[in-house]
C-alpha positions as CSV (number, residue, x, y, z in Angstrom):
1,X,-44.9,-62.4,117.9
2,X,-46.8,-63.5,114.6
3,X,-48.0,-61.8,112.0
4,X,-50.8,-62.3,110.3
5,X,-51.2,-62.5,106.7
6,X,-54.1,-60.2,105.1
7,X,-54.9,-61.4,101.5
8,X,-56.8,-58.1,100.7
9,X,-54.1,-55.9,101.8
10,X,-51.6,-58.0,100.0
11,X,-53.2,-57.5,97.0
12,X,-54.3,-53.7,97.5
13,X,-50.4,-53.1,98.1
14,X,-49.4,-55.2,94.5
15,X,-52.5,-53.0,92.9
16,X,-50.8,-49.7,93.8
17,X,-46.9,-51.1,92.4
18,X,-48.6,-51.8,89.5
19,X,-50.1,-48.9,89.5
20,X,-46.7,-47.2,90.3
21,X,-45.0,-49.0,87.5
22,X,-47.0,-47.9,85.0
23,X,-47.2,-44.5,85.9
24,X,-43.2,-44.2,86.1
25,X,-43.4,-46.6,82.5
26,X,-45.8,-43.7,81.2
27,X,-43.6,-40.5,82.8
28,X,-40.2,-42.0,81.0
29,X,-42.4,-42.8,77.5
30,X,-43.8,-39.2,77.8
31,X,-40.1,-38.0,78.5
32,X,-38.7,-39.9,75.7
33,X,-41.3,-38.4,73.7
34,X,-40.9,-34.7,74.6
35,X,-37.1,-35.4,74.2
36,X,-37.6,-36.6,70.9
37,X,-39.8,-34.1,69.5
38,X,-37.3,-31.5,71.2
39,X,-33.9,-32.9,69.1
40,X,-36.1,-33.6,65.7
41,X,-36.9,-29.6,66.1
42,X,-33.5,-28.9,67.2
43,X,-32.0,-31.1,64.1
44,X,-34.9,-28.9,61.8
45,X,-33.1,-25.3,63.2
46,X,-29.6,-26.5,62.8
47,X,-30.8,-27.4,59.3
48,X,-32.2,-24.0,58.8
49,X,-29.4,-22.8,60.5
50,X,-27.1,-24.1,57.9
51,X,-29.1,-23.4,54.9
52,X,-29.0,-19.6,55.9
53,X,-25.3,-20.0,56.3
54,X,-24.6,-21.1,53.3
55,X,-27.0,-18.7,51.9
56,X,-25.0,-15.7,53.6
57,X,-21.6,-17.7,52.8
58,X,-23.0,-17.2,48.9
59,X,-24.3,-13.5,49.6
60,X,-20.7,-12.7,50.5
61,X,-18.9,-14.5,47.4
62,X,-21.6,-12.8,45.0
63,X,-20.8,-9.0,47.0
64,X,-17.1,-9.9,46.8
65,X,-17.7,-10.4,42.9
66,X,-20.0,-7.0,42.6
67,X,-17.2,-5.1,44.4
68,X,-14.8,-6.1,42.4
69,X,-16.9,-5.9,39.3
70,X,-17.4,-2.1,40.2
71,X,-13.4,-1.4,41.4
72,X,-12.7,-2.7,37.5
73,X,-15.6,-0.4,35.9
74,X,-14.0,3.0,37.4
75,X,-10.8,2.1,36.5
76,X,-12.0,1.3,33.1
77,X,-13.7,4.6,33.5
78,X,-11.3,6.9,35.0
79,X,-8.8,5.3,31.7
80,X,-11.6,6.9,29.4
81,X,-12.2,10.4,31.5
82,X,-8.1,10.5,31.4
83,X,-7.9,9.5,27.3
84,X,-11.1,12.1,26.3
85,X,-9.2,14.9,28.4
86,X,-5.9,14.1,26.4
87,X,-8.1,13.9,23.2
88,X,-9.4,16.8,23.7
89,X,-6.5,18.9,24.4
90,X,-4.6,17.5,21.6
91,X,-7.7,18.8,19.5
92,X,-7.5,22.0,21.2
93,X,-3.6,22.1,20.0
94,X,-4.1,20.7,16.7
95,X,-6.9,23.2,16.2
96,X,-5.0,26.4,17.1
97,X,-2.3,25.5,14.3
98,X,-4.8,25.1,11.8
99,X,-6.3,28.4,12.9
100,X,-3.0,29.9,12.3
101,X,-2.7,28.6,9.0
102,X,-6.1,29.6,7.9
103,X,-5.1,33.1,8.9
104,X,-2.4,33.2,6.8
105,X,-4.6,31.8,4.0
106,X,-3.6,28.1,3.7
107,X,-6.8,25.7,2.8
108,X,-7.4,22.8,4.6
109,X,-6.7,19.7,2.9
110,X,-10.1,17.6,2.5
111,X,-9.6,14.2,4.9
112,X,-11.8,11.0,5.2
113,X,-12.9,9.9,8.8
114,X,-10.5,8.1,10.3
115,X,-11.1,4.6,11.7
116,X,-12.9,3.7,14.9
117,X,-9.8,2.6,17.0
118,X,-7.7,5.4,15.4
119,X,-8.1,7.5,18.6
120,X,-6.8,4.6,20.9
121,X,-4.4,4.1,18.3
122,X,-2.9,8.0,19.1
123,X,-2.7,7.5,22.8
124,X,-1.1,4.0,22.5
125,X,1.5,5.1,20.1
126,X,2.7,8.2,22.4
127,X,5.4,6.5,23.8
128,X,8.3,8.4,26.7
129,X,7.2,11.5,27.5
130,X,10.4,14.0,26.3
131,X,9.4,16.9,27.9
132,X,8.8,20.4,26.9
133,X,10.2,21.3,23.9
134,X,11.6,24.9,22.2
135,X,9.9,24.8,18.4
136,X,10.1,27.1,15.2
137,X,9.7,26.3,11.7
138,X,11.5,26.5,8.4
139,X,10.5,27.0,4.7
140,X,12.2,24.6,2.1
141,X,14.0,27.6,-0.1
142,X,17.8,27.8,-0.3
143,X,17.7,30.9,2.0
144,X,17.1,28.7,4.8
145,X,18.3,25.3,3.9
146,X,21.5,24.7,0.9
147,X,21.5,24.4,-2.3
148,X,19.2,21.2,-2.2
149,X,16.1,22.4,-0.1
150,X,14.2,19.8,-1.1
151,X,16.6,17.2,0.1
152,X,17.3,16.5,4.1
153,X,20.2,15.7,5.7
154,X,19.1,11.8,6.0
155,X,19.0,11.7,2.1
156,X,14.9,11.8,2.3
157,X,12.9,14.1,0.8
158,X,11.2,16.7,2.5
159,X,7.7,16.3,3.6
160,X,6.0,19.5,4.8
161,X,4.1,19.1,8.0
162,X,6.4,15.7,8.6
163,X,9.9,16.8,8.5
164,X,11.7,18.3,11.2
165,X,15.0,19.2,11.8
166,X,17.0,17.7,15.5
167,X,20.1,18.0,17.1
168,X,22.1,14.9,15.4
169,X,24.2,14.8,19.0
170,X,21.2,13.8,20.8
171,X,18.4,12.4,17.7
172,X,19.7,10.0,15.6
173,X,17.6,10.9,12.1
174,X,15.0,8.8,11.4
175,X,13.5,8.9,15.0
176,X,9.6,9.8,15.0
177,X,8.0,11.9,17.6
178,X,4.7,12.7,18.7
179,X,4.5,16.7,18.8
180,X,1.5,18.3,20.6
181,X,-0.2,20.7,18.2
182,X,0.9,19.1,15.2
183,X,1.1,15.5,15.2
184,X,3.1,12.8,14.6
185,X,6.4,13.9,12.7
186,X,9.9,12.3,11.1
187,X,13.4,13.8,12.4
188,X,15.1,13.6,8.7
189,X,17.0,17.1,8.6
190,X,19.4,19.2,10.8
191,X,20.1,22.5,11.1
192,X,22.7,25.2,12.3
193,X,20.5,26.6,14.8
194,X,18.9,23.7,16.2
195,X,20.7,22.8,19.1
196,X,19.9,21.2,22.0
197,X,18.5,17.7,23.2
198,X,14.4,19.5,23.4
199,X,15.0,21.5,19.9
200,X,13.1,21.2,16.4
201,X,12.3,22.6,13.7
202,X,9.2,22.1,12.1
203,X,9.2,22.4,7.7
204,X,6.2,23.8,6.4
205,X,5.8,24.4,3.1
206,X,4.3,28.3,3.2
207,X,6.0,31.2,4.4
208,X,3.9,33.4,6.1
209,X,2.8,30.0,7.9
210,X,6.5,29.6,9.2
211,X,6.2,33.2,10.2
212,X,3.1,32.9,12.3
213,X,4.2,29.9,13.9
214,X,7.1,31.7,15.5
215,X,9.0,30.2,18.4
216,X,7.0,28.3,20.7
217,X,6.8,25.7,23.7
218,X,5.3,22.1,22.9
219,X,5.3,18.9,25.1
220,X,7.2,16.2,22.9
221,X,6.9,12.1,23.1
222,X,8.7,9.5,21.4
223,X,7.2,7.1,19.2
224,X,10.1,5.5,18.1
């Protein structure tokens, strides 16, 4: 059987491939369009994405920092709340002796202030803590020393409020000790009756001082 050949429908049928074409050209265009709007917005996110991560990774190094910053002040702070306590109980101790001597009528010798770093210069040179030590005091008459009272057992003269007597068997003479209550002293003298490794005997120069005194407990560190 033969067909036969229609010009206008042949050409109505190319119109709507065209037609077709185009429309499938304009769909993939407006695809490739949508697709590249959607990975340049994408790209600008993971962009602002990173930025705030780096910003947070920063944040964290900085609170790091801050933290540590603060651990350092209270330790540096607790160190000062620990040295004023000990300050301040070595000035109760110190104050109490020279409340016994005013008692017994000795005058306080005049002093000049005493440098800025002198208080850190007390705690750093209290070295081993000794303990608790037994302490009286002695007068430098030949009653209670020899026939040289003014002389000590090293060879040294004696210093009141310096000089104390030890236990050569445990002190070799010459050894300096940080005594609470009084301050820093020099082991330069023996005696008969101080025996003992946590023994002295404190020389002061007055009598009823001495007296006063009596026989007390002190805590005791070596300087050197």
């Amino acid at each position: 059987m033969r067909v036969s050949y229609d010009p206008l429908k042949s050409y109505k049928r190319g119109k709507l491939i065209e037609k077709f074409k185009s429309f499938i050209i304009m769909l993939l265009l407006l695809t490739n369009f949508v697709m590249s709007v959607f990975l340049l917005s994408s790209y600008q996110h993971i962009d602002v994405l990173t930025r705030e991560n780096e910003t947070v990774q920063y944040l964290l190094i900085e609170n790091t920092f801050v933290h540590e910053k603060i651990s350092e002040l209270s330790s540096e702070l607790s160190m000062l709340t620990l040295e004023n306590l000990t300050l301040a109980h070595d000035n109760l101790k110190l104050r109490e002796t020279v409340q016994i001597a005013t008692r017994v009528g000795i005058e306080p010798l005049k002093y000049e202030l005493p440098p800025e770093d002198s208080l850190h210069n007390l705690l750093d040179i209290k070295g081993e803590y000794l303990g608790v030590w037994e302490g009286t005091s002695y007068n430098p008459v030949e009653e209670q020393c020899d026939p040289w009272p003014w002389m000590t057992a090293s060879g040294a003269l004696v210093v009141p409020g310096y000089t104390i007597a030890v236990d050569p068997e445990y002190w070799d003479l010459g050894t300096k000790f940080y005594i609470e209550g009084i301050g820093v002293v020099k082991a330069t003298d023996t005696g008969g009756k101080v025996k003992g490794r946590n023994r002295f005997d404190f020389l002061v120069f007055d009598h009823s001082f001495a007296l006063n005194l009596g026989r007390w407990l002190t805590r005791v560190w070596l300087i050197e």
